[in-house]
C-alpha positions in Angstrom: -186.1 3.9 -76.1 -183.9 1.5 -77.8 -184.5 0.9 -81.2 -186.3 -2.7 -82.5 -183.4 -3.8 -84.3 -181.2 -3.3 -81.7 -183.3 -5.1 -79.1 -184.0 -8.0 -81.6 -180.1 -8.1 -81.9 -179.8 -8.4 -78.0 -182.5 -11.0 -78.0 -180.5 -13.1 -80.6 -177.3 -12.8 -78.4 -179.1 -13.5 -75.2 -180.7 -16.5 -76.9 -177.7 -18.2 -78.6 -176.6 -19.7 -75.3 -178.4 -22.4 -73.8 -180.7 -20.9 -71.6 -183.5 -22.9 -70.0 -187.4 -22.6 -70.5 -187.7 -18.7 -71.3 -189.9 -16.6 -69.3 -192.5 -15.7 -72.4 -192.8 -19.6 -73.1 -192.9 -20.2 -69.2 -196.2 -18.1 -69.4 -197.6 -20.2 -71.9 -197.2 -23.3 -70.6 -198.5 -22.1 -67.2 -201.6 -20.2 -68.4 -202.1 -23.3 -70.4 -202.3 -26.3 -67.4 -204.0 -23.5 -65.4 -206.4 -23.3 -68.1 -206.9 -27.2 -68.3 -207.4 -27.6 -64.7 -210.2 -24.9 -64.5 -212.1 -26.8 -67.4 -211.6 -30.3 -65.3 -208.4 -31.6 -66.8 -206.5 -30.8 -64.0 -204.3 -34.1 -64.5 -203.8 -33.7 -68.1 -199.9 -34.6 -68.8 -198.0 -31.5 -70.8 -194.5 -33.4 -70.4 -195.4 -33.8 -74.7 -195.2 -29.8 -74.5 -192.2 -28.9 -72.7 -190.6 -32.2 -74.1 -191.1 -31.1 -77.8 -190.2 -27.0 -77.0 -186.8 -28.9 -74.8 -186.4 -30.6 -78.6 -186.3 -27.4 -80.8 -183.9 -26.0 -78.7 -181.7 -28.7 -79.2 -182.6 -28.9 -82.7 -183.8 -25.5 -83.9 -186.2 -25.6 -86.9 -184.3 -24.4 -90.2 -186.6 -21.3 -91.5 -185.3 -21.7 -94.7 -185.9 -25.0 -95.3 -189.2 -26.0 -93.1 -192.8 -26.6 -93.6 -196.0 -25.3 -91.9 -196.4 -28.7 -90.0 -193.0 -28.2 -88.4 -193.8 -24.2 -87.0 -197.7 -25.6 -85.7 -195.3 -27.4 -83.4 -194.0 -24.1 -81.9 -196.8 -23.0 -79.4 -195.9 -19.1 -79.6 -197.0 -19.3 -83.0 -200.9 -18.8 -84.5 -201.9 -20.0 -87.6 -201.9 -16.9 -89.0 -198.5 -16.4 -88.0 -197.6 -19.0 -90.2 -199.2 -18.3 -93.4 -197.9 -14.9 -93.2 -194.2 -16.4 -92.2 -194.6 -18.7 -95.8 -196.0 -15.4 -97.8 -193.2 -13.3 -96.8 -190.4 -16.3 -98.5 -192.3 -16.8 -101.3 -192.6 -12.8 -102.1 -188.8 -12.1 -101.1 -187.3 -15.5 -100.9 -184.9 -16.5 -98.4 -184.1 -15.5 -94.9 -180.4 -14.1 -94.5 -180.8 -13.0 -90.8 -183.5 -13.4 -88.5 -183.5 -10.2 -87.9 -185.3 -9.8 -91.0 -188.2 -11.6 -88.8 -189.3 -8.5 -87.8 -190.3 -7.5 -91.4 -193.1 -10.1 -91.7 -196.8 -8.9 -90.9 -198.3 -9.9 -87.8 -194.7 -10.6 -85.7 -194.3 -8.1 -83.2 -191.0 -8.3 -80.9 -192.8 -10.2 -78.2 -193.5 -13.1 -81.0 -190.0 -12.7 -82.5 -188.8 -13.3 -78.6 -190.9 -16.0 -77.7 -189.2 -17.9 -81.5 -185.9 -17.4 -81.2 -184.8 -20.0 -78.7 -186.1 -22.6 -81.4 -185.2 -21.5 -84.9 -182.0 -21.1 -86.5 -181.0 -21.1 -90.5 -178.7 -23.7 -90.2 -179.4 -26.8 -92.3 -180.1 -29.7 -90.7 -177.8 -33.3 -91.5 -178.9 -34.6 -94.4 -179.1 -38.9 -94.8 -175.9 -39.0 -97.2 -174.1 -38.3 -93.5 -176.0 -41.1 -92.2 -174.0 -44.5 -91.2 -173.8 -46.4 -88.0 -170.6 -44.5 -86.7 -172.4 -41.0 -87.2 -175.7 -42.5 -85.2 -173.9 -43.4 -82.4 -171.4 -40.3 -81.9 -173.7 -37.6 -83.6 -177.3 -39.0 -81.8 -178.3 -37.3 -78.8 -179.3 -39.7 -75.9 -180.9 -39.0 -72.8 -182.0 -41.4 -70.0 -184.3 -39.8 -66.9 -185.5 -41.6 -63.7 -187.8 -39.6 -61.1 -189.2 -40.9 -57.8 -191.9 -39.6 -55.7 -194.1 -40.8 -53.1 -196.6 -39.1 -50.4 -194.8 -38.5 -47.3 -197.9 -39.6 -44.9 -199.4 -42.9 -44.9 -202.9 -43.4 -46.5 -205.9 -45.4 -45.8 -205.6 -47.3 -48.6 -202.0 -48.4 -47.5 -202.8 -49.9 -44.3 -203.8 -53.4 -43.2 -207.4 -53.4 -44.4 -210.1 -55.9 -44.6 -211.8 -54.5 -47.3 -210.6 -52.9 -50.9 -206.9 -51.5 -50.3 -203.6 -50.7 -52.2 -201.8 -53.9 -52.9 -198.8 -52.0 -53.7 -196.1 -49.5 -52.3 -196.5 -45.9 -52.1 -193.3 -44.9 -54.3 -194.4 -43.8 -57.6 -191.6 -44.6 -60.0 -190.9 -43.2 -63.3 -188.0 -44.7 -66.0 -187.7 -42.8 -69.2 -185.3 -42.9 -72.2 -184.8 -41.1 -75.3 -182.5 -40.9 -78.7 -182.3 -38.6 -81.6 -180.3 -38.2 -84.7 -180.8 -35.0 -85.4 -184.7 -34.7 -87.6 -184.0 -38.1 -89.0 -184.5 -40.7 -86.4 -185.8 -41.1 -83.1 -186.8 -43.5 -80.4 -188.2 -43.8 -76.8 -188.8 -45.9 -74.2 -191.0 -44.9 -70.8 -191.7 -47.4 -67.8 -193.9 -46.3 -64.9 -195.6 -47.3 -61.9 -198.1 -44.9 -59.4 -198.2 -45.2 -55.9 -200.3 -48.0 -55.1 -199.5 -49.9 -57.6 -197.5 -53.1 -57.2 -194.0 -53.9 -59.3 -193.0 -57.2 -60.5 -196.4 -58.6 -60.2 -197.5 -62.0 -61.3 -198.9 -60.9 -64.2 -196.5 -58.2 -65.5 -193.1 -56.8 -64.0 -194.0 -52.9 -64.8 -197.8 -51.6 -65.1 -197.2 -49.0 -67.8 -195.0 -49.7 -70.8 -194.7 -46.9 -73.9 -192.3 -46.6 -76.3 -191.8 -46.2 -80.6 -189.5 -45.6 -83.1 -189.5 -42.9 -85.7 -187.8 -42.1 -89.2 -188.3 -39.0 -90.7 -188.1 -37.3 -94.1 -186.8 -40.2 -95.7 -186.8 -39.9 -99.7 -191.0 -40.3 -100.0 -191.6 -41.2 -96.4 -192.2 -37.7 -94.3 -193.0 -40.2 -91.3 -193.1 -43.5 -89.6 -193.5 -44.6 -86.6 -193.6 -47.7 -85.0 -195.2 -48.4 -81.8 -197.1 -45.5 -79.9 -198.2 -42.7 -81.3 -201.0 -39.9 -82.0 -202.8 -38.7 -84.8 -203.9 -34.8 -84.7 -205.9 -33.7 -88.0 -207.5 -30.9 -88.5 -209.5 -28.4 -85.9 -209.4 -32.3 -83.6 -213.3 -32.4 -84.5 -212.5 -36.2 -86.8 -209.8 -37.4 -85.2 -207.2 -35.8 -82.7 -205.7 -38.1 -79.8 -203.4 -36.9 -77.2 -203.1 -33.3 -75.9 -205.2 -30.4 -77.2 -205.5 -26.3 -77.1 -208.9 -25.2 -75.9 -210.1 -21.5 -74.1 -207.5 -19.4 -72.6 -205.9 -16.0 -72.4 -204.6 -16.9 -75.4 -207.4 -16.3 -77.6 -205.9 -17.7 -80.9 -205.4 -21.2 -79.2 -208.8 -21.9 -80.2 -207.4 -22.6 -83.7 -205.9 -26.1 -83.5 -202.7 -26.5 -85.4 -202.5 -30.5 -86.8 -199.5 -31.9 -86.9 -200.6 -35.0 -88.8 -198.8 -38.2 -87.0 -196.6 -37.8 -84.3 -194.2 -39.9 -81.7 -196.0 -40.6 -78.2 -194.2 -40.0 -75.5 -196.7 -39.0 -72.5 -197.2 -40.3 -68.9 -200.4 -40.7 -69.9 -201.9 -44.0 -70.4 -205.2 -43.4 -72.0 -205.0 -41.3 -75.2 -202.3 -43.2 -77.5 -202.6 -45.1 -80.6 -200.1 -48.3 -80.4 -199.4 -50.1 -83.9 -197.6 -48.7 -87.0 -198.6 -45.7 -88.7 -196.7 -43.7 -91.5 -197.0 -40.6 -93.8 -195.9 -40.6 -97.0 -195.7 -37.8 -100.2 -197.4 -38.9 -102.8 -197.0 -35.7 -105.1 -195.9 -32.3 -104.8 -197.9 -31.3 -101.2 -200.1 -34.3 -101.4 -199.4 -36.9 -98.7 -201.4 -40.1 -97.7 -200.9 -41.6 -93.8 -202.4 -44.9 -93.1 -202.2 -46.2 -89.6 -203.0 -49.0 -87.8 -203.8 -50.2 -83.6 -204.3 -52.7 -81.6 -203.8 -52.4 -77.7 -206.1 -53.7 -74.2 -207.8 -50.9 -72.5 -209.4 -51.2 -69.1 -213.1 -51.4 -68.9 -215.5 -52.2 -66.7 -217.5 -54.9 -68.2 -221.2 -56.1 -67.1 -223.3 -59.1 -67.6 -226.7 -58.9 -69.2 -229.9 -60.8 -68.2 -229.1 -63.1 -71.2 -225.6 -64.0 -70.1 -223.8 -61.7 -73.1 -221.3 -59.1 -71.9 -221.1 -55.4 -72.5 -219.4 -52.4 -72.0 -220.1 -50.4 -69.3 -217.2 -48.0 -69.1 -213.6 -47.1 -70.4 -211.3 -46.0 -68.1 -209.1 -43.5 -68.7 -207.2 -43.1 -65.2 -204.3 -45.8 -66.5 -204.7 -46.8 -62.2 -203.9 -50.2 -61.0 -204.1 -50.5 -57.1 -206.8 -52.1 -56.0 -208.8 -55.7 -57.1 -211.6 -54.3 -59.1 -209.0 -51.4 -61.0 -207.0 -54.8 -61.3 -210.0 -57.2 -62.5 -210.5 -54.1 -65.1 -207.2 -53.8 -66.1 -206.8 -54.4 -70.5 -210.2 -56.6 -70.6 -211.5 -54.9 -73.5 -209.8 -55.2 -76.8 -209.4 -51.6 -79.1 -208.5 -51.9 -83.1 -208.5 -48.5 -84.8 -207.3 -48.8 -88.6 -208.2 -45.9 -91.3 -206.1 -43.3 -93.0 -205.8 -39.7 -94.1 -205.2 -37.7 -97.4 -203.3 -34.4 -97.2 -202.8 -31.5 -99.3 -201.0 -29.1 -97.3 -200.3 -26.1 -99.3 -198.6 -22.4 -97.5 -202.0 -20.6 -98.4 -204.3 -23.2 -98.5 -204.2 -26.7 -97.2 -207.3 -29.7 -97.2 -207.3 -33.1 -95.5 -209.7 -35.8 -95.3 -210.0 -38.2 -93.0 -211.6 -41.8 -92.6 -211.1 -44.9 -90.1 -213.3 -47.3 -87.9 -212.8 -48.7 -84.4 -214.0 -51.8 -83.2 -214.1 -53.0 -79.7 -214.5 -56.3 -77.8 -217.4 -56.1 -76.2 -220.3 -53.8 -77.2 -221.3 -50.1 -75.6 -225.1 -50.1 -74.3 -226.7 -47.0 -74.0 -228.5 -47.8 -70.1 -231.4 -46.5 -68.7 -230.7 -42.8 -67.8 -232.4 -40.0 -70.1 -229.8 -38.3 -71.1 -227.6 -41.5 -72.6 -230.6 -41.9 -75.4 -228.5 -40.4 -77.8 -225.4 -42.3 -76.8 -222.9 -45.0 -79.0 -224.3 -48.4 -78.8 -222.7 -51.3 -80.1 -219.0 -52.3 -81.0 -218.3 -50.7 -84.3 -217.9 -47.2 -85.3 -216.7 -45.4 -88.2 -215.7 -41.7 -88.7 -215.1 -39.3 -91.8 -214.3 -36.0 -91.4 -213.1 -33.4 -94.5 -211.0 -30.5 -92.8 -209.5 -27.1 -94.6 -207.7 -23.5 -93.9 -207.0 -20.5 -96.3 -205.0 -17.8 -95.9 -206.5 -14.5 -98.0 -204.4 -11.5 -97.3 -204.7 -11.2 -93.2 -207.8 -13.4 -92.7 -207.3 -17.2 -92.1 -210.3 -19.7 -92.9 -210.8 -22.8 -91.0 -213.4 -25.7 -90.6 -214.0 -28.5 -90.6 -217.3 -31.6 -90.5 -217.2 -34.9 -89.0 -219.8 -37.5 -89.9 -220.3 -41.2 -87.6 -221.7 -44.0 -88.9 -223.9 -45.1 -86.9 -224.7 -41.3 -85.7 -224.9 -37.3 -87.1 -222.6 -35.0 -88.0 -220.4 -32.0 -86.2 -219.7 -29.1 -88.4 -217.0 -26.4 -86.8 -216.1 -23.0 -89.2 -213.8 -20.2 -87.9 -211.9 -17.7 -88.9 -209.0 -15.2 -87.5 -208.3 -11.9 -88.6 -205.4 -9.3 -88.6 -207.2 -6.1 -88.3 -204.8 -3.3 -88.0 -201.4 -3.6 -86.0 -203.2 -2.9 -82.7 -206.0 -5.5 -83.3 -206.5 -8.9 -84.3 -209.6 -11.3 -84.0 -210.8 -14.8 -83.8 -214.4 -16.1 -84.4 -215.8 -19.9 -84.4 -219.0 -21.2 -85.0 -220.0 -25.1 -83.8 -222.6 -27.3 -84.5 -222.1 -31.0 -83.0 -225.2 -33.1 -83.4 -226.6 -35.3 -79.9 -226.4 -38.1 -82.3 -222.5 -37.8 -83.1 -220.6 -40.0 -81.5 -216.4 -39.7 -81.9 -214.2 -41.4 -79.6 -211.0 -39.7 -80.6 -212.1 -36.0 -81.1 -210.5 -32.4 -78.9 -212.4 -29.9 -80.7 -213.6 -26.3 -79.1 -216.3 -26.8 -76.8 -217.6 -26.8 -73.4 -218.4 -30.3 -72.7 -215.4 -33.4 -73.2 -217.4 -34.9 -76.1 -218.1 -33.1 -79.4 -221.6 -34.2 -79.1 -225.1 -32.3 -77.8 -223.5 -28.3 -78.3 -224.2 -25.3 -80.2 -222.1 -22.5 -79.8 -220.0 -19.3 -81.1 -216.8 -18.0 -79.8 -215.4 -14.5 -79.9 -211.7 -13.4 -79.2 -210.3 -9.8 -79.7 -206.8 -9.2 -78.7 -206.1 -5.4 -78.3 -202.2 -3.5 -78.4 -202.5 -0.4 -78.5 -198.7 0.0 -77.3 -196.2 -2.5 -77.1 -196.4 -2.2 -73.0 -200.2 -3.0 -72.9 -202.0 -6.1 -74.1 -205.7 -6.6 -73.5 -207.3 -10.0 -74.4 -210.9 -10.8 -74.3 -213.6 -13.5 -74.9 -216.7 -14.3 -75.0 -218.1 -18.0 -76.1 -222.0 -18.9 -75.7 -223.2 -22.5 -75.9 -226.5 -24.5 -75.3 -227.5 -27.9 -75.0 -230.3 -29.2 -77.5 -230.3 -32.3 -75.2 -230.6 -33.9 -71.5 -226.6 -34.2 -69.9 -225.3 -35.8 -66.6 -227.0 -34.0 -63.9 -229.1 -31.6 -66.5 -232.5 -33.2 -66.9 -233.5 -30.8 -69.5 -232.0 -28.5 -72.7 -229.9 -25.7 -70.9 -227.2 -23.0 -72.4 -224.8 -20.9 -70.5 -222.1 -18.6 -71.7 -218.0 -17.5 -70.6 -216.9 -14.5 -70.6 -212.9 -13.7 -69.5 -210.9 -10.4 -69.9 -207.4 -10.3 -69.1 -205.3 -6.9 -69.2 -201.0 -7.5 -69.3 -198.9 -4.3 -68.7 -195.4 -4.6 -69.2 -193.6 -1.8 -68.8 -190.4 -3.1 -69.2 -188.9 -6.7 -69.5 -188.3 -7.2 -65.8 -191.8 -6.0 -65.2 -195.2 -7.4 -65.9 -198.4 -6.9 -64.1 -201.5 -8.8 -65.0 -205.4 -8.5 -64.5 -207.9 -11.0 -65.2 -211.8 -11.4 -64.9 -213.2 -14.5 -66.1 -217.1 -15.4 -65.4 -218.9 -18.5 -66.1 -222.8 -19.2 -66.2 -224.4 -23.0 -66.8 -227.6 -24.6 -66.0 -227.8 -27.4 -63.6 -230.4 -29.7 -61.5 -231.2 -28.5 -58.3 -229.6 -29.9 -55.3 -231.5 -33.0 -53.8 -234.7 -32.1 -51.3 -235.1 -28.6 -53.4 -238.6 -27.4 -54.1 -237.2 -25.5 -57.4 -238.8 -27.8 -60.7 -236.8 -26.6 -63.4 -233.0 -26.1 -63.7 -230.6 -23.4 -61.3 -228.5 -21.2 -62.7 -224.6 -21.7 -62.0 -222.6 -19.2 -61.4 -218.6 -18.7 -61.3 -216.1 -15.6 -61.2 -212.7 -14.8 -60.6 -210.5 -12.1 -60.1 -206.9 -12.3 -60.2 -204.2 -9.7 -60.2 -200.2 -10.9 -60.3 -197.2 -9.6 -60.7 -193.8 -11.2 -62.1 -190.8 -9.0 -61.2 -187.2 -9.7 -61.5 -185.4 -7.8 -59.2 -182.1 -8.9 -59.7 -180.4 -10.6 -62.4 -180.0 -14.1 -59.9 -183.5 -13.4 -58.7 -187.6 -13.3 -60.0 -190.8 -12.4 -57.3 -193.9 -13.1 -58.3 -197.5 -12.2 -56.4 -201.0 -13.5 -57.3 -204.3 -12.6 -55.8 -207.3 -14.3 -56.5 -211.0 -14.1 -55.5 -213.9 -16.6 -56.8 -217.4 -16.7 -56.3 -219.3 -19.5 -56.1 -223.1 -19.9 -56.3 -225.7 -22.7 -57.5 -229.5 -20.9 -57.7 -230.9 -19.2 -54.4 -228.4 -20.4 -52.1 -225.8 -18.1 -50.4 -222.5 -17.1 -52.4 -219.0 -19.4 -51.6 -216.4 -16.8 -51.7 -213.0 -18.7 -51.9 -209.7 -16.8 -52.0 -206.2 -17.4 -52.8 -202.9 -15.7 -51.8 -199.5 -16.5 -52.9 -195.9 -15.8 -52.8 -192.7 -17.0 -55.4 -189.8 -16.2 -55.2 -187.6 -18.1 -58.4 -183.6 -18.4 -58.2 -181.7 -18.5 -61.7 -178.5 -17.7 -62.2 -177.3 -17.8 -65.8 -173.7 -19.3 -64.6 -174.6 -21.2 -61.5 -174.7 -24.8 -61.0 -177.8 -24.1 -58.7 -181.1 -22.6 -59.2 -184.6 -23.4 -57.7 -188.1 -21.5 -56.6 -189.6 -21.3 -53.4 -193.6 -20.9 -52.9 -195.7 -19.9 -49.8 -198.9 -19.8 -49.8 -202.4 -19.0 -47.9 -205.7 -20.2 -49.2 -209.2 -19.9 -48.0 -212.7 -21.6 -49.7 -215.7 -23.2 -48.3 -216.0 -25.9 -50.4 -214.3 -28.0 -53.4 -217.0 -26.1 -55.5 -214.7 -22.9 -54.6 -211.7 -24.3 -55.4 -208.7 -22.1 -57.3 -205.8 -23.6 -59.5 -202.6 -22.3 -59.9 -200.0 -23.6 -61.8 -197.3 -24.8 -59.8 -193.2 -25.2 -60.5 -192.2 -29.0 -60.6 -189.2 -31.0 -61.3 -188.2 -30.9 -65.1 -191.8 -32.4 -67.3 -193.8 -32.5 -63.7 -197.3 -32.5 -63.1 -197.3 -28.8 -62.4 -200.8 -27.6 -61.0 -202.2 -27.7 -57.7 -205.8 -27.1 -56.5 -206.4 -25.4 -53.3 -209.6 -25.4 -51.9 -210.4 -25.8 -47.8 -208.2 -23.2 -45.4 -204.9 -23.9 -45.2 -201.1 -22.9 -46.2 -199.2 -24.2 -49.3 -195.6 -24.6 -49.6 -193.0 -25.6 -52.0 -189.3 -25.9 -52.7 -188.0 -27.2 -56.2 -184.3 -27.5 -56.4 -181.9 -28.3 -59.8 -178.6 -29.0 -59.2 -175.9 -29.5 -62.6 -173.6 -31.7 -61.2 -172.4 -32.1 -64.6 -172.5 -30.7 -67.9 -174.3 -34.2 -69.0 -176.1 -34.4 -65.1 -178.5 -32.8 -63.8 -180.5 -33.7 -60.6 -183.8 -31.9 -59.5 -185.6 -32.3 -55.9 -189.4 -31.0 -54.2 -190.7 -30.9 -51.3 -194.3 -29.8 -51.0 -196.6 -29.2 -48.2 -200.5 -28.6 -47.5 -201.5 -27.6 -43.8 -205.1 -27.6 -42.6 -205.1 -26.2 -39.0 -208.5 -27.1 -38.5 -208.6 -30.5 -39.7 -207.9 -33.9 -38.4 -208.6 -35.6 -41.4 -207.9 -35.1 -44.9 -209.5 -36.7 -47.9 -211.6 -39.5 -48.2 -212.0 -43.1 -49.2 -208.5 -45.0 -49.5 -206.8 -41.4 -50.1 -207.4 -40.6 -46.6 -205.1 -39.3 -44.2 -205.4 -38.7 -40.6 -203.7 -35.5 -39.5 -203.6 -32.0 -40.3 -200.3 -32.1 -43.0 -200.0 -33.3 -46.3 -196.5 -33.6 -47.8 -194.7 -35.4 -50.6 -191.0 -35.9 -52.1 -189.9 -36.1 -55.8 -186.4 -36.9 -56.7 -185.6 -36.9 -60.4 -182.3 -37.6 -62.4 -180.8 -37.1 -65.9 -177.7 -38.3 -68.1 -177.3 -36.6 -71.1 -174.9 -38.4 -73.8 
């Protein structure tokens, strides 16, 4: 077997070229949206994730001269990780080679692999280099345009009476983006969804985003102007924007904060837009005040005494129709607050304070299970978060308090074992009462309110081939929820076995299992609440059988059942088959596909290959075929174009989908086209 140091060597030659996304990090990212679908967040954007990993390769992260805030940015790394990354540099100083990396407790080689691509120990440019004349020939620009639109016509689309689409079908996405170096940055994204109209009266483009950024400037660590996102914490306070939650990956259930950060998602709910900065007061003491103001759409009713309220926010960002229109920015949002940082290599504490205030006022309704809801337009959050490292345990927590409202109080803690084992363990408390409108913590519902739980992780190597992951997380209920007219707990359990025999080789196993409480189905004679039930089993392969070429094979079964009634059994089949040569202009990835289920309630995600920052997941539920063809074509060193062309067949349908989505027919296709000039 070839010795670590040598393979470590290889791996540092393989990855001083610019190779795309590597296969490791591939496997994060798609276990991670496959993860987000299966908990309902199936349209969650990760263009943030692959944007900021597409970053540090351009700009690898000087070991020598970096902070914790700046690694919590690298996904292949837990929080553990780090503190044992800072211990080793303050016990032997600093790095010469990176191959010394494999010298620091808790990396193993498939860590040290998964890093590489993004580290170097290369100072960055420092300001005295800064003038106008470096900005614009040392600055990195890059300016990307995509199109897509459904290949069949939609109900919605056609010549109706009623409610209908008042725009095209192209959806339509413009995005541009500079940096100089880690010192400045600035964006700018324009984009329009199918059914939306462009050059309206009212506005010529529905979504508008964009900031700028200075960075590390004398006492200034940050600023941003424009949109952004604040992540503090374990996200139980205040965390806006993507999150981490359950997954193979057992440690991602320890957020790592970043503090304040550049927006530059699709998405058009979760941003902060306004000017926000963080600034070093002393030492590793920092303070970051922000500030927002934006129009969010809401669906706003009148009350018997003529006064307005709030009925809903809307999150969707969807402007096709009248009433999405009539919705669209009637409600005004101001968040203002700040937070105070000590962030030390062993030990770092935050605390955190702000209020938002909205337009119109939230009214709690009539339903049960909304008694414990926000009313009214004011609400202000505190929250004091921490971590400590102690040899190879890592401390975490953190408590949030509302006013009006309760409190949510989340304590964890990971733990090196032995080289073979390593743990994770969280405990959560959030109170019915506690009402957060910018909170990601752990948890089985989407609010951090009404839940009780306690997580378990164990990941298991006993040899460098095998990896066996497992977890189990129980939570209950103290209170009523949507569809649960009573208290009710459940608990998931998933196990997932990864044999890699060699580095063209991987073969993976998973069992995951999920069991809720819910009302029984309308007309049922059952008074109390059903047990729900879900399980799947998966089993995939990723070979590369050539040195141009990658196969990879997934089975998966789930089960399906809501109290007494018969089991759904649902099933899905798939082949890939990836093309990536490391000197051709020309690589892409092919997908076929056969999938069987009874219902949507059956339904199976898979992560799916898309044009460069795509959607990238795809639910399959009904009985059909899937098909796919993603193509990249460098047609210079500073332009590259991508194209897809995906397919759904139903054979035994006539019609598919409902509402104004509906299509008549038996096929569902669509086109993307994307573009981008590097300069």
């Amino acid at each position: 077997m070839m010795p670590a140091s040598l393979r470590l060597l290889f791996l540092l030659l393989l990855t001083s070229s610019a190779l795309p996304l590597s296969a490791q990090e591939g496997e994060q990212v798609k276990d991670l949206k496959e993860s987000l679908a299966e908990n309902g967040n199936e349209e969650e954007d990760l263009s943030d994730v692959t944007d900021q990993l597409d970053f540090f390769r351009k700009h690898p992260v000087d070991l020598n001269h970096t902070h914790p805030e700046d690694l919590k940015k690298l996904i292949c790394l837990s929080p553990l990780q780090i503190s044992s990354f800072f211990r080793y540099l303050s016990l032997n100083g600093k790095l010469i080679d990176l191959l010394e990396l494999q010298s620091i407790p808790d990396f193993d080689l498939e860590t040290i692999d998964r890093l590489l691509p993004f580290v170097t120990l290369n100072p960055a440019t420092a300001y005295s280099q800064l003038n106008l004349k470096s900005l614009y020939q040392q600055g990195s620009s890059q300016i990307m345009f995509r199109y897509g639109r459904l290949l069949e016509q939609q109900k919605g689309f056609r010549n109706l009476a009623g409610s209908r689409y008042l725009g095209s079908p192209d959806k339509l996405l413009l995005r541009y983006k500079y940096q100089y170096s880690e010192l400045l940055s600035a964006s700018l994204l324009l984009k329009k969804d199918a059914g939306e109209s462009l050059f309206n009266a009212k506005q010529a483009i529905d979504f508008l985003s964009g900031n700028i950024a200075l960075y590390k400037y004398r006492r200034i660590r940050k600023l941003v102007i424009g949109d952004y996102s604040l992540q503090f914490g374990q996200g139980l306070s205040l965390w806006s924007g993507f999150s981490f939650g359950k997954g193979p990956d057992v440690t991602s259930v320890a957020s790592k904060d970043v503090g304040l950060k550049t927006y530059t998602s699709t998405n058009e709910g979760s941003f902060f837009r306004g000017i926000a900065g963080t600034v070093q007061l002393y030492g590793n003491l920092s303070f970051s005040p922000f500030f927002s103001y934006r129009k969010r759409d809401a669906s706003l009713k009148i009350m018997p005494d003529g006064s307005i309220s709030l009925s809903t926010i809307s999150e969707s960002g969807l402007h096709r129709t009248q009433t999405e229109l009539k919705n669209r920015k009637t409600l005004s949002q101001q968040v203002y607050g700040l937070a105070l940082q000590y962030l030390g290599e062993q030990f770092s504490a935050g605390f955190t304070a702000y209020q938002s205030g909205y337009g119109y006022p939230f009214t709690n309704g009539t339903p049960a299970y909304k008694k414990y809801h926000f009313s009214g337009d004011k609400l202000s959050n505190i929250g004091f978060h921490y971590n400590y490292t102690f040899r190879n345990v890592y401390f975490y927590g953190e408590v949030s308090r509302s006013f009006p409202g309760g409190t949510a109080i989340l304590q964890g803690l990971m733990a090196s074992i032995s080289p073979h084992w390593s743990a994770v363990f969280v405990y959560r408390n959030y109170g019915k009462d506690h009402h957060n409108f910018f909170s990601q913590a752990i948890g089985e519902a989407s609010e951090t309110a009404n839940e009780k739980g306690a997580y378990l992780g164990l990941n298991f190597s006993p040899h460098s081939h095998w990896k066996l992951s497992v977890y189990f997380d129980y939570f209950k209920f103290p209170w009523l929820k949507y569809r649960v007219d009573s208290a009710s707990s459940g608990f998931e359990v998933l196990a997932q076995l990864r044999y890699t025999p060699t580095k063209k080789l991987q073969i993976t196993a998973r069992f995951k299992t999920e069991h809720k409480q819910q009302n029984p189905d309308a007309g049922s004679l059952v008074p109390a609440l059903v047990s729900l039930l879900k399980t799947n089993y998966r089993l995939e392969c990723n070979w590369q059988f050539h040195r141009k070429f990658k196969s990879q094979q997934r089975i998966e079964l789930l089960q399906y059942q809501k109290g007494r009634k018969n089991a759904e059994l649902g099933y899905l089949l798939y082949q890939d088959l990836d093309y990536s040569p490391l000197s051709s202009k020309l690589s892409g990835n092919v997908r076929l596909a056969y999938f069987n289920t009874v219902s949507y309630n059956s339904r199976i995600y898979a992560y799916e290959d898309d044009v460069l920052s795509g959607s990238g997941s795809g639910g399959y539920y009904g009985k059909g075929i899937r098909t796919y063809l993603n193509l990249r074509y460098r047609l210079l060193r500073s332009l590259d174009l991508w194209g897809r062309y995906a397919l759904y067949f139903y054979g035994d349908k006539t019609v598919i989908g409902s509402g104004l989505d509906e299509i008549m027919g038996s096929t569902k296709s669509d086109l993307k086209f994307q573009v981008r000039y590097q300069f």
